[in-house]
DRENVEXLUM-20899 format. One record per residue (C-alpha): z, x, y negated; residue in one letter. Coordinates in nm, 2 decimals. Layout:
<pts>
<<Z X Y> "A">
...
</pts>
This chain:
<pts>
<<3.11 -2.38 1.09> "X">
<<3.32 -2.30 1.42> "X">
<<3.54 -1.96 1.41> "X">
<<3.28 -1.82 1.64> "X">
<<2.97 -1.87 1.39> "X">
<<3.17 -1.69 1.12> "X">
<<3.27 -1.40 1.35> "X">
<<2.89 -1.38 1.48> "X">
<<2.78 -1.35 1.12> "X">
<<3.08 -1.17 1.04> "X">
<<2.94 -0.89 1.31> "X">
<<2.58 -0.93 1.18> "X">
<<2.69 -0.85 0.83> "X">
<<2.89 -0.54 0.93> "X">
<<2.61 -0.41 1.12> "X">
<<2.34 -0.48 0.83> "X">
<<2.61 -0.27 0.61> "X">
<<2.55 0.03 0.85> "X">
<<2.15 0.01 0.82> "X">
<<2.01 0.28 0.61> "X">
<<1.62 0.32 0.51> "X">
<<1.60 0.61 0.74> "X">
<<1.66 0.35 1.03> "X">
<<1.42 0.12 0.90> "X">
<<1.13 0.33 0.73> "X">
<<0.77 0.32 0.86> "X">
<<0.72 0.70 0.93> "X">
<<0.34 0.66 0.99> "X">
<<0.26 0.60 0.59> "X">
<<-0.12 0.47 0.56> "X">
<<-0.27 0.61 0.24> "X">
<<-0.54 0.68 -0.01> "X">
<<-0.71 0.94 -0.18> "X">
<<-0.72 0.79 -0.54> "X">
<<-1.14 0.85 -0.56> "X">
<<-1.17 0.61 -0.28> "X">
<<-1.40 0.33 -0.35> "X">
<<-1.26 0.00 -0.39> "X">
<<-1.45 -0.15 -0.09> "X">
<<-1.31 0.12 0.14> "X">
<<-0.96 0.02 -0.01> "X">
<<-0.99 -0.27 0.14> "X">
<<-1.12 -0.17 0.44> "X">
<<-0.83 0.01 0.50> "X">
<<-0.58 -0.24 0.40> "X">
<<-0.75 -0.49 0.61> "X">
<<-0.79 -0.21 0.94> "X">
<<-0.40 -0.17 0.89> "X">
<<-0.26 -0.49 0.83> "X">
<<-0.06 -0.41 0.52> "X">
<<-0.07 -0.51 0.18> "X">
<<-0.07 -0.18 -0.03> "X">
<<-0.09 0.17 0.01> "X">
<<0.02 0.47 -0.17> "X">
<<-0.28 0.70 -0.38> "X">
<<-0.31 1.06 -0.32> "X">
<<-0.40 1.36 -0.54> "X">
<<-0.69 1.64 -0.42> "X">
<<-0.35 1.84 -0.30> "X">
<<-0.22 1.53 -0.08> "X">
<<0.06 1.46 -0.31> "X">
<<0.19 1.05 -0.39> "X">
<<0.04 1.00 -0.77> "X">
<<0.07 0.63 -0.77> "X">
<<0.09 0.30 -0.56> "X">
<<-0.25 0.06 -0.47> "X">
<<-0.20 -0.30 -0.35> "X">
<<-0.40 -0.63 -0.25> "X">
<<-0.26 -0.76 -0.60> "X">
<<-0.39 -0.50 -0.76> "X">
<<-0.69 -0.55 -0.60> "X">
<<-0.74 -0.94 -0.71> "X">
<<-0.61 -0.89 -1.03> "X">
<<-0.88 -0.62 -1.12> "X">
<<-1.15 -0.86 -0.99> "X">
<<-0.96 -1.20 -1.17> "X">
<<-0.98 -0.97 -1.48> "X">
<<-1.34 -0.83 -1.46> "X">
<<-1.58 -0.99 -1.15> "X">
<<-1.86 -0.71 -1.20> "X">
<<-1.57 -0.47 -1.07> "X">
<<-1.57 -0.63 -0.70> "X">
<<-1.75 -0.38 -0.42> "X">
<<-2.13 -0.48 -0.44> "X">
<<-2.18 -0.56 -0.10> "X">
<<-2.55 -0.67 0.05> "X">
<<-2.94 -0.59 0.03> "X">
<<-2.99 -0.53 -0.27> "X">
<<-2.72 -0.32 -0.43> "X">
<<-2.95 -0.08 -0.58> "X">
<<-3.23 -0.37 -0.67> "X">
<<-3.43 -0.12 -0.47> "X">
<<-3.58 -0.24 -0.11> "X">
<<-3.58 -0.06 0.16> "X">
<<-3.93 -0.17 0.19> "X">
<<-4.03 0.07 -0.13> "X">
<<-3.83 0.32 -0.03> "X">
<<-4.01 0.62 0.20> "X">
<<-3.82 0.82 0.49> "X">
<<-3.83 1.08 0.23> "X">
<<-3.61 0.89 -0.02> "X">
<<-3.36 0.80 0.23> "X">
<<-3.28 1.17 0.33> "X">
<<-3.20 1.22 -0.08> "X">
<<-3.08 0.88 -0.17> "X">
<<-2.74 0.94 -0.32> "X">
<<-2.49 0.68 -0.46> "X">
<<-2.41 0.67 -0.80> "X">
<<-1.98 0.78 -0.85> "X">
<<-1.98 0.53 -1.12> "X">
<<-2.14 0.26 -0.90> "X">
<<-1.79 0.13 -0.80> "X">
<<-1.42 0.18 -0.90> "X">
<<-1.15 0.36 -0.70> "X">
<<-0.87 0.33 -0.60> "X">
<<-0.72 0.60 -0.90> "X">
<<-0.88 0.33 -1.12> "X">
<<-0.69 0.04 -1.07> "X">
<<-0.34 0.22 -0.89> "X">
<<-0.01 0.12 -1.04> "X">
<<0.09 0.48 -1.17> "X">
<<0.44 0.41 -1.11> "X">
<<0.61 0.54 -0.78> "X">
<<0.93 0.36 -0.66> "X">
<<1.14 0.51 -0.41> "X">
<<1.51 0.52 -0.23> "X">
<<1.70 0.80 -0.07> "X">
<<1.66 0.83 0.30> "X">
<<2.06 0.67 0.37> "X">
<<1.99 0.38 0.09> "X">
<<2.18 0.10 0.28> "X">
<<1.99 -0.30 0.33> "X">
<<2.15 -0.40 -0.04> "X">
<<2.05 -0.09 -0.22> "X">
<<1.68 -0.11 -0.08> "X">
<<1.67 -0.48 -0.15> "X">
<<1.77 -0.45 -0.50> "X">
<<1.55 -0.18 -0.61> "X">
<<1.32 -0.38 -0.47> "X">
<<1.39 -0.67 -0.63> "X">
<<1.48 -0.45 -1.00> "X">
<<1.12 -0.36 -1.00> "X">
<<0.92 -0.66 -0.82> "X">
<<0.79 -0.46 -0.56> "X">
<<0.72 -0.51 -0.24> "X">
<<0.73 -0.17 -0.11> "X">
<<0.95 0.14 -0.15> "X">
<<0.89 0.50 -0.06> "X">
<<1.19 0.69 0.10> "X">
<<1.28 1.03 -0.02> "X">
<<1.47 1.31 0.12> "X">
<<1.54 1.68 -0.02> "X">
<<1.24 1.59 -0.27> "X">
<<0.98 1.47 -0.03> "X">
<<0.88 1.12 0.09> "X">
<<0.92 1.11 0.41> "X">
<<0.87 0.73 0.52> "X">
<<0.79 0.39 0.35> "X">
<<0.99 0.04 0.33> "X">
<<0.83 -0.29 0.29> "X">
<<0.92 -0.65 0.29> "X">
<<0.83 -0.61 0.65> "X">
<<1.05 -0.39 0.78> "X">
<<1.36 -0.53 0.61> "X">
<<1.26 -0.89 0.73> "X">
<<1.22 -0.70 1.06> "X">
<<1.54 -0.56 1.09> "X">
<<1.74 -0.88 1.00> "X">
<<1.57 -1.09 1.25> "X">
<<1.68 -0.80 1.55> "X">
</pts>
């Protein structure tokens, strides 16, 4: 390693140090309501490109943490808890059903699971000036892959594996 490689990482390093998760933090914070239907979880995942999402209360407020893990794990554990997707969901045709029955046709709540129903209850977060190491390691403390960011009480952003890789590679 030349003298100029160490003071180029040298550089990096000290400019890592100063990176705090309000610099990093995705502001725009995708979530879901936890009596969202598994099938739309994934919609949203999938529409959004990320890998888990934080669950909502009725009054809007963080109550727990639903991933793609949790997600496959929930259908490894019990198959008849995937979305029922297809003709046939009900075991009713459309064929027997009138114009009449489709104006009242209602789905069952208990017909699939939500998101409040398979949610990791637990809610990890940093303080808004958390520096790189800090962020990493809470991370790493509680194998997660994603981190809210708090300030004054309130989460204010979100930090994923993404946006630390992200800010390294800059």
């Amino acid at each position: 390693m030349t003298s100029t490689d160490t003071d180029s990482n040298q550089a990096a390093a000290a400019r890592w140090a100063l990176v705090t998760a309000r610099d990093i933090m995705r502001k725009d914070v995708v979530t879901v309501n936890y009596a969202t239907p598994l099938s739309d979880v994934e919609r949203r995942l999938s529409d959004h490109r990320i890998s888990g999402a934080p669950v909502t209360d009725e009054s809007g407020h963080i109550i727990g943490v639903v991933s793609l893990k949790d997600l496959v794990e929930r259908y490894a554990e019990n198959a008849e808890s995937q979305p029922r997707r297809g003709p046939g969901y009900f075991h009713l045709s459309s064929e027997e059903m009138g114009d009449e029955d489709y104006d009242t046709f209602e789905v069952p709540d208990e017909a699939e699971e939500t998101a409040g129903d398979i949610m990791t209850g637990e809610v990890f977060s940093v303080s808004a000036d958390a520096g790189l190491r800090q962020i990493a390691g809470e991370m790493v403390r509680h194998r997660v892959h994603r981190l809210l960011v708090e300030e004054g009480g309130k989460y204010i952003g979100l930090i994923s594996t993404m946006e630390i890789l992200d800010s390294l590679s800059a």
